[in-house]
C-alpha positions, 0 to 999 in steps of 0.5 A, spaced: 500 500 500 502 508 499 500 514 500 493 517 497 496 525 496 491 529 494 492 535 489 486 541 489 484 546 483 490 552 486 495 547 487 497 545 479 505 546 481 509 540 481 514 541 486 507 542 490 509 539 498 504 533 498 508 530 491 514 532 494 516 525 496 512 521 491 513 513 490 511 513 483 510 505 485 505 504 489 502 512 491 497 516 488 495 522 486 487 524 487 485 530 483 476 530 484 472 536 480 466 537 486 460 541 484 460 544 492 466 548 490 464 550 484 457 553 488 459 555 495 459 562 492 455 563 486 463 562 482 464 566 475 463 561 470 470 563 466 473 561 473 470 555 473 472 553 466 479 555 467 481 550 474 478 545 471 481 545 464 488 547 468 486 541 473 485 536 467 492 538 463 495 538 470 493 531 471 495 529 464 502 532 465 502 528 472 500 521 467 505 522 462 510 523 468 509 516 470 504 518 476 498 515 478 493 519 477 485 517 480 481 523 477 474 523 478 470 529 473 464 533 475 460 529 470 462 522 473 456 519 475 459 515 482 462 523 484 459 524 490 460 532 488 464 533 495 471 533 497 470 529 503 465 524 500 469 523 494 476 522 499 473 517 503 470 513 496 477 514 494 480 510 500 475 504 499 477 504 493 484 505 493 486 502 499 491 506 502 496 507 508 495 514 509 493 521 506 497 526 504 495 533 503 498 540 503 494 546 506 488 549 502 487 557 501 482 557 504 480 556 513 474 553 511 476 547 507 482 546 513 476 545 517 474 541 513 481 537 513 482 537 520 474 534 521 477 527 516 484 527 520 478 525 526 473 521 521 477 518 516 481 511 518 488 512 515 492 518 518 492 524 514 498 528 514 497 536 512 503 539 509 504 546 509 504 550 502 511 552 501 510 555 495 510 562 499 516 566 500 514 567 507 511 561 512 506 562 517 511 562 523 516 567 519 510 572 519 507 570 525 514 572 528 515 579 524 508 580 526 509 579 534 509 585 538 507 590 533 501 594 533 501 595 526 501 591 520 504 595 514 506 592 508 511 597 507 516 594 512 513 586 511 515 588 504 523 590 505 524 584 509 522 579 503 527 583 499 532 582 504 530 575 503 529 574 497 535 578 495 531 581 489 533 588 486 538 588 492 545 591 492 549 589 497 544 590 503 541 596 500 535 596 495 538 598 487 536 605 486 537 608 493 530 606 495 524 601 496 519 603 493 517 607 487 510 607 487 510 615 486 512 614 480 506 608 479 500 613 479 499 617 472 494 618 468 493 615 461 495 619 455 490 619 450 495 618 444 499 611 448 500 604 444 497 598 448 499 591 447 495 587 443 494 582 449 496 575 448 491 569 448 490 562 447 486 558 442 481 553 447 483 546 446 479 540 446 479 539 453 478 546 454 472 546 450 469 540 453 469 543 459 466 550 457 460 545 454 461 542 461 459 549 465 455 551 462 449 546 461 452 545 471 453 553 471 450 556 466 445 561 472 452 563 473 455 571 472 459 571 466 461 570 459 464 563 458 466 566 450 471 568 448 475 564 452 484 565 452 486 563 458 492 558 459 490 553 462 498 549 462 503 551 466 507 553 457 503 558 456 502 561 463 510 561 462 509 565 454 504 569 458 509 571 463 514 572 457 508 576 453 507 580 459 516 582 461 517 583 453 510 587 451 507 591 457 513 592 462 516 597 460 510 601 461 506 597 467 509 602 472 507 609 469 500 607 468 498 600 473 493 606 477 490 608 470 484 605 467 481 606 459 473 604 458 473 599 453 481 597 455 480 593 462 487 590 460 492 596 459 499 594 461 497 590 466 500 582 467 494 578 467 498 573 470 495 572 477 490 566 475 497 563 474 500 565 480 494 562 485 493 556 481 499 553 480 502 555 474 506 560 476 511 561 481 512 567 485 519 567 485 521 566 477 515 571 476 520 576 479 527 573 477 523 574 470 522 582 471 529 582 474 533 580 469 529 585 464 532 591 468 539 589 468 538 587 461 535 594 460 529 592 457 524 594 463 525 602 468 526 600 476 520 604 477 516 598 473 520 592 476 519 595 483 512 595 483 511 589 480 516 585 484 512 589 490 505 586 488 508 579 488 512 579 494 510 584 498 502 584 498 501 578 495 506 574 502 503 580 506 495 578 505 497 571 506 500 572 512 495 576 515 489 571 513 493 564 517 495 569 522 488 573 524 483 567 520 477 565 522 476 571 527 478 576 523 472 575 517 467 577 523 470 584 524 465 590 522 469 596 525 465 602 520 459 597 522 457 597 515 450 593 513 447 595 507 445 590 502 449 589 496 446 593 490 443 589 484 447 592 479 453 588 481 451 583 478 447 587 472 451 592 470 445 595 470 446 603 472 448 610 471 454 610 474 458 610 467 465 607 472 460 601 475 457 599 469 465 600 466 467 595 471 462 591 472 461 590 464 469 587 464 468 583 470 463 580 466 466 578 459 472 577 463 473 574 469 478 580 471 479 587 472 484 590 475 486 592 482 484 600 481 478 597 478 477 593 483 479 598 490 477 605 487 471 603 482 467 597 485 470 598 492 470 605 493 463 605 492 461 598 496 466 602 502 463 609 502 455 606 501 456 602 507 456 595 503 456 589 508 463 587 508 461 579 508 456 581 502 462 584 498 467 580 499 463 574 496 462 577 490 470 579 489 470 571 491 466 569 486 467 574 480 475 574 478 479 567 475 484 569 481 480 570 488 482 565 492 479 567 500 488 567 502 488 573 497 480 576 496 479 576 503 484 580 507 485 585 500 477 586 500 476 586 509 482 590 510 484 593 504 477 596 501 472 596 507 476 598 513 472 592 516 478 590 521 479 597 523 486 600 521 490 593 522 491 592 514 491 600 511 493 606 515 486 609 513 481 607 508 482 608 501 475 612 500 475 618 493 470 622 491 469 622 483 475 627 482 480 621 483 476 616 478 476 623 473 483 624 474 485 617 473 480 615 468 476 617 461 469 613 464 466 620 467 465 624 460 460 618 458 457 618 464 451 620 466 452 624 472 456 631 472 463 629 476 464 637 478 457 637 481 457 636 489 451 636 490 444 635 486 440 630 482 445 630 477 452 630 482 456 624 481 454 619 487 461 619 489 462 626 492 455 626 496 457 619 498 464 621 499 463 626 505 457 623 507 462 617 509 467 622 512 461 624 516 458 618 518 464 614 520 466 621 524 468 618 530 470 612 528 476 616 523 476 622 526 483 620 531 486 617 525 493 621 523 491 620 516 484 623 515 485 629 520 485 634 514 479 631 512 476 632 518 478 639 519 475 640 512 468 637 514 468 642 520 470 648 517 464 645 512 456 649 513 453 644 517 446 646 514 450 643 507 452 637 510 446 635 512 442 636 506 449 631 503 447 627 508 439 627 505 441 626 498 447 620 500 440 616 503 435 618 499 441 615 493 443 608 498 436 606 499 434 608 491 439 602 489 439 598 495 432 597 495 431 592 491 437 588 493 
């Protein structure tokens, strides 16, 4: 008898702990497809197309590498569409001596695995994820003792471990970090890429046949479908990205263009949190192509920063803080999510912008995601469970590791400061200035107030106003709390009135 090592649908890495050291002889690898995954949020259909097309070239890469592979598909008629029904009947089938697994991306299944290391009759070894940067134990130990948790300085430790864009102990260029150079606005007369994309095979359109006629009440647009779904195109995606876009991700990551959701952005995060990708060659990629002279350092830093220091960063703060830290509601927010989430349907041309990318393609990019969708979701009071289930269910890359503490922490200010120094809230003046969707939009940018005022300036001081005693101590936000008191209050008032006549117009059918 061998091992049983389960492989799930973001662990598509070879050098995944749980196959570390596989006996080709007598172990097998178990890979399931289960409608429970696929509907404990209601998942964008592209995103369920692409894991388990990746999860099928996956275990057919794992075959042709002399490895036994037990898979079972959503359409099997003996799945029992759970992970832990089709573990045990595995088990019964199988007969193995024990159950080897590495740790899921999300608290809820490691719950789950905990329970089988009870119920099951084998031992179930739960091996950490060592495809991070940072362990558990190496954040929790930066953590211990500080009262804050910023990114900034998390991240200068990963440099210094990683080495990456280090020169003798200092970071190349005299500083860590680039961002100011990172926020300009997108010249009308700039080229963008034509964006690399990949022709669905016949596994891939097997699949999409296959969510479609289980998921097809789902959101999204299944076509047109271009993700690569084996780690060799997620490789030519990487190379794509450093040699086409690079140069120019820097300047322009904070803008955004109606009818361009892609820019220069990397489109490489699916990839990365699925498996196909490793953090660190991402980053040695980017590196190489500033030595060579290919890529300015401002592009390069910001890029890096977004993998080894946001992308570790979150994921220790949600295996240091979970499962207490998705209760947290420090604005004490509770407003249903408004319909047009999910629609569309709306004036807000910058919603409808978003909302529509989202749609056809399962992404948007983090501007999009924390000053459009998310900006509004904090300055309307948005229940912060409810968001963060649609952030989980709509983008190809949201795992609960990543989703929850960027969308808990990062867009709500749910866990009171612990993540961000204050909340990421603008009015439409910044939207305005790092977008062209205002000109086509119904409301009138420049109006504060009135029937035709763009929402998020009303909604944006009626937030200031509302949050007073919760935001008006933070270092941060002091100018903006002088400004409010200098304002008439017989003016802000009457913000407040027309902020709740619009939150319960859009929220009450919701």
């Amino acid at each position: 008898m061998g091992a049983l090592r389960l492989v799930l649908g973001d662990q598509l890495s070879r050098n995944i702990s749980s196959l570390n050291d596989l006996d080709r002889e007598n172990d097998t690898v178990l890979m399931v497809e289960v409608a429970e995954e696929g509907r404990y949020v209601p998942h964008h259909k592209k995103k369920i197309a692409y894991i388990l097309s990746a999860m099928r070239h996956h275990a057919d890469a794992l075959k042709a590498d002399g490895i036994a592979v037990r898979y079972v598909c959503l359409d099997d008629p003996r799945n029992t569409q759970s992970f832990s029904g089709e573990v045990s009947r595995a088990i019964d089938e199988v007969r193995p001596d024990r159950l080897i697994v590495t740790e899921p991306g999300e608290w809820r299944v490691l719950e789950m695995m905990r329970d089988w290391e009870a119920e099951l009759p084998l031992p179930v070894e739960i091996r950490e994820d060592d495809r991070f940067v940072c362990s558990h134990a190496e954040f929790a130990n930066w953590a211990e003792g500080r009262k804050q948790l910023r990114m900034e300085f998390f991240y200068r430790e990963m440099r210094r471990k990683t080495g990456l864009l280090m020169e003798d102990g200092q970071p190349v260029g005299g500083a860590w970090n680039y961002d100011a150079d990172n926020r300009k606005a997108l010249p009308n007369d700039v080229a963008l890429p034509q964006r690399l994309s990949f022709t669905p095979d016949e596994t891939t359109s097997r699949v999409k046949e296959l969510v479609q006629s289980r998921f097809g009440d789902h959101f999204g647009d299944l076509a047109p479908f271009s993700f690569a779904v084996t780690r060799h195109n997620a490789l030519k995606a990487l190379d794509h990205f450093v040699t086409d876009c690079l140069p120019w991700f820097g300047d322009y990551q904070d803008a955004m263009k109606q009818g361009e959701p892609f820019l220069f952005h990397g489109l490489i995060g699916a990839y990365l949190n699925s498996g196909l990708l490793d953090p660190i060659e991402c980053c040695e990629r980017a590196e190489a192509a500033w030595h060579e002279g290919d890529a300015p350092l401002n592009a390069v830093e910001g890029f890096i920063r977004q993998i080894i220091g946001w992308r570790e960063y979150v994921r220790g703060i949600y295996w240091l803080k979970m499962p207490d830290y998705a209760e947290t509601n420090a604005l004490n927010a509770h407003r249903p999510l408004p319909d047009f989430y999910w629609t569309g349907e709306t004036e807000m041309n910058c919603i409808r912008q978003c909302v529509e990318d989202t749609r056809r393609n399962a992404y948007a990019h983090h501007i999009q995601r924390l000053m459009v969708t998310g900006n509004f979701a904090l300055l309307a009071g948005i229940a912060p469970a409810e968001i963060e289930e649609w952030y989980l269910s709509v983008y190809a890359d949201a795992y609960d590791w990543v989703e929850l503490p960027n969308t808990h922490g990062m867009v709500m200010f749910a866990d009171g400061g612990l993540l961000a120094s204050k909340p990421y809230a603008a009015s439409g003046a910044y939207i305005d200035r790092m977008s062209d969707y205002c000109g086509s939009c119904s409301y009138d940018v420049k109006q504060k107030t009135g029937k035709n005022a763009c929402p998020f300036n009303v909604l944006y001081w009626n937030f200031v106003a509302e949050n007073r005693e919760v935001l008006k101590s933070n270092q941060r936000m002091r100018m903006i709390y002088a400004s409010l008191e200098k304002m008439n209050q017989e003016r802000v008032k009457q913000i407040q009135v027309e902020a709740r006549a619009f939150l319960d117009e859009v929220t009450a059918a919701s």
